[in-house]
Backbone as a chain_set.jsonl record, in Angstrom:
{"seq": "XXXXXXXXXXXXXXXXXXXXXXXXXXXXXXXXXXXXXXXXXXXXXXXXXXXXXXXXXXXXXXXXXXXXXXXXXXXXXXXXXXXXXXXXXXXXXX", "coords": {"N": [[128.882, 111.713, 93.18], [127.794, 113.574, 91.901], [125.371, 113.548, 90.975], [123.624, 113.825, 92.674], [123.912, 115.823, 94.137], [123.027, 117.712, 91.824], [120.736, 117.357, 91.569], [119.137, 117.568, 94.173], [119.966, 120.313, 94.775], [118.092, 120.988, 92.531], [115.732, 120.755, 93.601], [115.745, 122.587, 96.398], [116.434, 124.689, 95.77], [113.524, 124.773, 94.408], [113.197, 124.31, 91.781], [112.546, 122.199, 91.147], [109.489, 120.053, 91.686], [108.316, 118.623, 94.974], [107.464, 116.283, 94.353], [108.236, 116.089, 91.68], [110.835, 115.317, 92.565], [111.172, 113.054, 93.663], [110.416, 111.265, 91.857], [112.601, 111.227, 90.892], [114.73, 111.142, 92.651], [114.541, 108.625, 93.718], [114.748, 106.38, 92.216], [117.57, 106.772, 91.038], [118.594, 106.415, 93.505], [117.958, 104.061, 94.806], [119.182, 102.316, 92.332], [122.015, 103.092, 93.153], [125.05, 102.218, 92.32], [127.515, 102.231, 93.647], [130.26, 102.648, 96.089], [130.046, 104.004, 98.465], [131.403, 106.543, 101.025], [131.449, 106.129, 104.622], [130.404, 108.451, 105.579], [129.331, 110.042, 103.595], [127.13, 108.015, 102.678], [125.876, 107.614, 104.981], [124.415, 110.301, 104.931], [122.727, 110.269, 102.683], [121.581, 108.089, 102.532], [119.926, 108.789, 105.315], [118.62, 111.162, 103.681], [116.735, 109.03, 101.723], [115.016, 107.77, 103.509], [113.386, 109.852, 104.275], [112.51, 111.334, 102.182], [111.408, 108.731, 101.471], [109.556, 108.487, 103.292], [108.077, 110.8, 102.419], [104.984, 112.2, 101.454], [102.468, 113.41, 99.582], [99.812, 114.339, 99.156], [97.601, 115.505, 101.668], [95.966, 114.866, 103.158], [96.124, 111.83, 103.705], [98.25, 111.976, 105.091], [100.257, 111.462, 107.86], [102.316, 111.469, 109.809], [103.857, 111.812, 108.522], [105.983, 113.301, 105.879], [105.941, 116.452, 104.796], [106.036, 118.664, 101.778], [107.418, 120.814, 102.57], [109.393, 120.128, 104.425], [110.787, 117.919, 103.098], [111.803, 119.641, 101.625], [113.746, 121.275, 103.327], [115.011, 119.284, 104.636], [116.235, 118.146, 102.424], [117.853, 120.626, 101.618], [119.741, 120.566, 104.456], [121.321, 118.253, 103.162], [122.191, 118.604, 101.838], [124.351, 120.633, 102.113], [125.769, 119.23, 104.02], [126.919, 117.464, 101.946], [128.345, 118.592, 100.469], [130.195, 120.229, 102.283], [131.896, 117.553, 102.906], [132.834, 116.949, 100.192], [134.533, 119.322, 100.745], [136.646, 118.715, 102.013], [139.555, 118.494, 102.91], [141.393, 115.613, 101.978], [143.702, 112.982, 103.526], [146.945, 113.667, 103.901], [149.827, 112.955, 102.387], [153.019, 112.182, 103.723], [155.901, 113.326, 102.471]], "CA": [[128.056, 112.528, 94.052], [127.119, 115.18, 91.244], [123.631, 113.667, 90.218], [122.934, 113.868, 94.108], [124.002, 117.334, 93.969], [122.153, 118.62, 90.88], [118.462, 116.949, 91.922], [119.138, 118.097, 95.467], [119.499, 121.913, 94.151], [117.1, 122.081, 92.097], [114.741, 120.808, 95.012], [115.983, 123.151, 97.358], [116.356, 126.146, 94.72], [112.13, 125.532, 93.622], [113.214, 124.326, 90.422], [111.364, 120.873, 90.742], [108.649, 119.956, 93.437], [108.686, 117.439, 96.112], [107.04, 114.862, 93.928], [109.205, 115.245, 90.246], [112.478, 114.886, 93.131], [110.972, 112.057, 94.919], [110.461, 110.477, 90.952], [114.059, 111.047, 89.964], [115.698, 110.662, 93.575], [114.475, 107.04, 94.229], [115.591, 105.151, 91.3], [119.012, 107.049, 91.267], [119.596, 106.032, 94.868], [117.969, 102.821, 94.695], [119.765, 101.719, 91.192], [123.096, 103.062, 92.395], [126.224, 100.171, 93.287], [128.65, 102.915, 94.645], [130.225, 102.077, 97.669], [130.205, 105.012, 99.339], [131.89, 106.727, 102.578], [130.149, 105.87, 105.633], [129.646, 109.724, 105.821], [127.964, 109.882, 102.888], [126.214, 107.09, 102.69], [124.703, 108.371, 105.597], [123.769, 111.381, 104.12], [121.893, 109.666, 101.419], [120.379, 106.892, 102.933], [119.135, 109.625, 105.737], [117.753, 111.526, 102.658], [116.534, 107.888, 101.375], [114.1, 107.442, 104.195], [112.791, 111.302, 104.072], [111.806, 110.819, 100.484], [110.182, 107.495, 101.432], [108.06, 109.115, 104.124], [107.301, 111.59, 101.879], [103.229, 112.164, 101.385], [101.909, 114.775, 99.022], [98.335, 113.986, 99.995], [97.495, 116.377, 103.371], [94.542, 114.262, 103.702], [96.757, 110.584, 103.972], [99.287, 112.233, 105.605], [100.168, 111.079, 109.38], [103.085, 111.574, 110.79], [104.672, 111.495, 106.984], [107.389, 114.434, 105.247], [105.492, 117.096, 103.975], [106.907, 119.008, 100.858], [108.905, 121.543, 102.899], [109.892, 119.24, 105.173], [111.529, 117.442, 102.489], [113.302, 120.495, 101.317], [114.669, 121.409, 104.099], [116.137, 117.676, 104.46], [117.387, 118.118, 101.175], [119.234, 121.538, 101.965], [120.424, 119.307, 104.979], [121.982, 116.952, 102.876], [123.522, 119.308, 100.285], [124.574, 121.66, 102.656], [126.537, 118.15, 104.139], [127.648, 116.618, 100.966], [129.206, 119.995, 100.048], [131.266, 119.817, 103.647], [132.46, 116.891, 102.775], [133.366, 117.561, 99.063], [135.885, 120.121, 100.238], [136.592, 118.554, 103.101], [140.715, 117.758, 102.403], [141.815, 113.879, 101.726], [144.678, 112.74, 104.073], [148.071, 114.069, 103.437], [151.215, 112.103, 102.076], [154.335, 112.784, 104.088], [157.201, 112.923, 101.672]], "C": [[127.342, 113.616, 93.25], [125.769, 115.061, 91.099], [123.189, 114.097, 91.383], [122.675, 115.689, 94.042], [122.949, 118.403, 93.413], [120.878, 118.329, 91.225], [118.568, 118.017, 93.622], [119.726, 119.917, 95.502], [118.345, 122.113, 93.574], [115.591, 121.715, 92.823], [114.656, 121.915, 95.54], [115.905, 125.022, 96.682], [114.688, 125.851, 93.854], [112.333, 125.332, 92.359], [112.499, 122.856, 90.019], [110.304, 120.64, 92.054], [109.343, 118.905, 93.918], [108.374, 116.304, 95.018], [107.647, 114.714, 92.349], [110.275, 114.93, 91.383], [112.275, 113.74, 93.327], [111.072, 110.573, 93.602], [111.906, 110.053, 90.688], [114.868, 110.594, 91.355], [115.633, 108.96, 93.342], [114.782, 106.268, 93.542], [116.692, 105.217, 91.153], [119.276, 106.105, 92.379], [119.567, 104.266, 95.234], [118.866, 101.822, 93.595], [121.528, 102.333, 91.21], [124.187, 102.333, 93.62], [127.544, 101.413, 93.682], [128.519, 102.79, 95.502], [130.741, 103.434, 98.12], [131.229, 105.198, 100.447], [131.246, 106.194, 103.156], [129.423, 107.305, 105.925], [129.032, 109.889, 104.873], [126.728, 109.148, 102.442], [125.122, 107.54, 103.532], [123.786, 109.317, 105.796], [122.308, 110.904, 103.537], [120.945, 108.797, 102.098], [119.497, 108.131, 104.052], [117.718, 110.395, 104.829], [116.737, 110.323, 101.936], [115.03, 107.893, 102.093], [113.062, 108.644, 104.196], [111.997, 111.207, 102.882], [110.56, 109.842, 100.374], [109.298, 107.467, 102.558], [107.711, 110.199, 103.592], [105.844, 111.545, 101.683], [102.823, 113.383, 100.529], [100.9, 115.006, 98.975], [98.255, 113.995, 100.989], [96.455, 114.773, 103.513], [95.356, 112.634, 104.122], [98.033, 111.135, 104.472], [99.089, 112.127, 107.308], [100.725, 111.808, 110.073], [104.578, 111.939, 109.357], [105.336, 113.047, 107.117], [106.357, 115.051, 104.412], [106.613, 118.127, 102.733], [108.125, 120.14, 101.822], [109.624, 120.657, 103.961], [111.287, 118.595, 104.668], [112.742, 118.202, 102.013], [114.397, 121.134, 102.003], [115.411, 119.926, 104.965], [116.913, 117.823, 103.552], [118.348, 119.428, 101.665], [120.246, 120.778, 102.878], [121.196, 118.713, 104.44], [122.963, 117.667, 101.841], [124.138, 120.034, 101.105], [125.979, 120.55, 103.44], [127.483, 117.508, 103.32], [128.709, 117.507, 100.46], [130.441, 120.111, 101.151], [132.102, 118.792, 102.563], [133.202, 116.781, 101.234], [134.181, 118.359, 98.791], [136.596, 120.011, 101.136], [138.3, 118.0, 102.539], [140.985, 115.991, 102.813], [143.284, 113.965, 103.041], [146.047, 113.426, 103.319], [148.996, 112.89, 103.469], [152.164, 112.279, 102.739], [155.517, 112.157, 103.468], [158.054, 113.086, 102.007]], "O": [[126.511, 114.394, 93.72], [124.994, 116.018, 91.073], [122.232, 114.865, 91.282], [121.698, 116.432, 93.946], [122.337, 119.338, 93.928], [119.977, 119.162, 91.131], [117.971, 119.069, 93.851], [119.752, 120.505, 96.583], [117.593, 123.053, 93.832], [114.545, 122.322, 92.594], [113.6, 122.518, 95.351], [115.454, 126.084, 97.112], [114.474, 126.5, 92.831], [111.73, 126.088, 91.597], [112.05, 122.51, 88.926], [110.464, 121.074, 93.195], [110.413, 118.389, 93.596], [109.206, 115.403, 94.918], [107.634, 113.631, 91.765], [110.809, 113.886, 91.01], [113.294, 113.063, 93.189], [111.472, 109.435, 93.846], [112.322, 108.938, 90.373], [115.672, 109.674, 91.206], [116.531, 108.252, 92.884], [115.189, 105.22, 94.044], [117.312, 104.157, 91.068], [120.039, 105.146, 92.265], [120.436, 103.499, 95.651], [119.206, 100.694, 93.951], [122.28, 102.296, 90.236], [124.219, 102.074, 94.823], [128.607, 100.909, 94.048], [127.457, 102.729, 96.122], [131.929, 103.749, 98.041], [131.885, 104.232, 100.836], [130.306, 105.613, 102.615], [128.275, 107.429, 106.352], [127.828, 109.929, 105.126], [125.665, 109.571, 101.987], [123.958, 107.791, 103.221], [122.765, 109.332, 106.483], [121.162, 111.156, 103.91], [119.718, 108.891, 102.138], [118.374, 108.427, 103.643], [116.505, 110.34, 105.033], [115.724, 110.873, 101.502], [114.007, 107.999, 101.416], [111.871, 108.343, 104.114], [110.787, 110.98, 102.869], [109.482, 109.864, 99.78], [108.446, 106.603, 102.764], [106.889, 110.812, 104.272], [105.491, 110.375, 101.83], [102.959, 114.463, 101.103], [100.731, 116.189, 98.678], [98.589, 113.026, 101.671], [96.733, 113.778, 104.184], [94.927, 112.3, 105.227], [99.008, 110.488, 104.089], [98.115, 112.55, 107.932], [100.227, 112.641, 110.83], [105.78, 112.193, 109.435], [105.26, 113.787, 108.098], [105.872, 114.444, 103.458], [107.826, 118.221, 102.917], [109.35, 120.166, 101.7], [110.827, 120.911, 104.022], [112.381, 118.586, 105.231], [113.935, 117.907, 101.934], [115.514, 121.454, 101.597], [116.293, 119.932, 105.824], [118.133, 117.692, 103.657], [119.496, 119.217, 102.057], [121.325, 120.375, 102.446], [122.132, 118.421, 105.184], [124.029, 117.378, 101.297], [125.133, 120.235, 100.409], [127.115, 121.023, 103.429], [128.571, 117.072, 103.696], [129.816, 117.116, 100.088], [131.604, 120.069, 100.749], [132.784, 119.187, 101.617], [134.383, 116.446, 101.321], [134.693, 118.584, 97.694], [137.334, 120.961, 101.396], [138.282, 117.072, 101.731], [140.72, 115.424, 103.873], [143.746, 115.066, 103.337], [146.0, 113.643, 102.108], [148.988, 112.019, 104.338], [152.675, 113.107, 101.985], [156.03, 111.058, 103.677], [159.046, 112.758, 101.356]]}, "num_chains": 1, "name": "protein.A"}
């Protein structure tokens, strides 16, 4: 979950635009074979589709994800993945 993490900060923290994230998200998420939770998965793939209605061209833009749009999806999703990251595992009863 960390690469998710670190792109999806420095989105959300203004440290890359919408369109270097949208370069580096989509081959990560597309090129990666972890089998996920179903809660995060759904995270991601949510974020997945956001990304891929992204538009950074007002003028061809419809109905599309404009750049803040996107970043406040991405906080969304970090703000989620982070939940669940400290979210405790089942307990053992010994």
């Amino acid at each position: 979950m960390a690469p998710y993490g670190v792109l999806l900060g420095l989105l959300v923290n203004n440290r890359v635009s919408a369109d270097e994230f949208e370069a580096l998200f989509l081959p990560l998420y597309k090129g990666d074979l972890t089998k996920w939770s179903e809660e995060i998965y759904k995270i991601l793939d949510q974020l997945f589709y956001a990304v891929d209605d992204y538009n950074h061209d007002p003028d061809l833009r419809d109905n599309d994800v404009n750049e803040n749009e996107l970043r406040n999806r991405a906080a969304l999703a970090l703000r989620e993945l982070r939940k669940l990251a400290v979210t405790p595992g089942p307990t053992v009863a010994g």
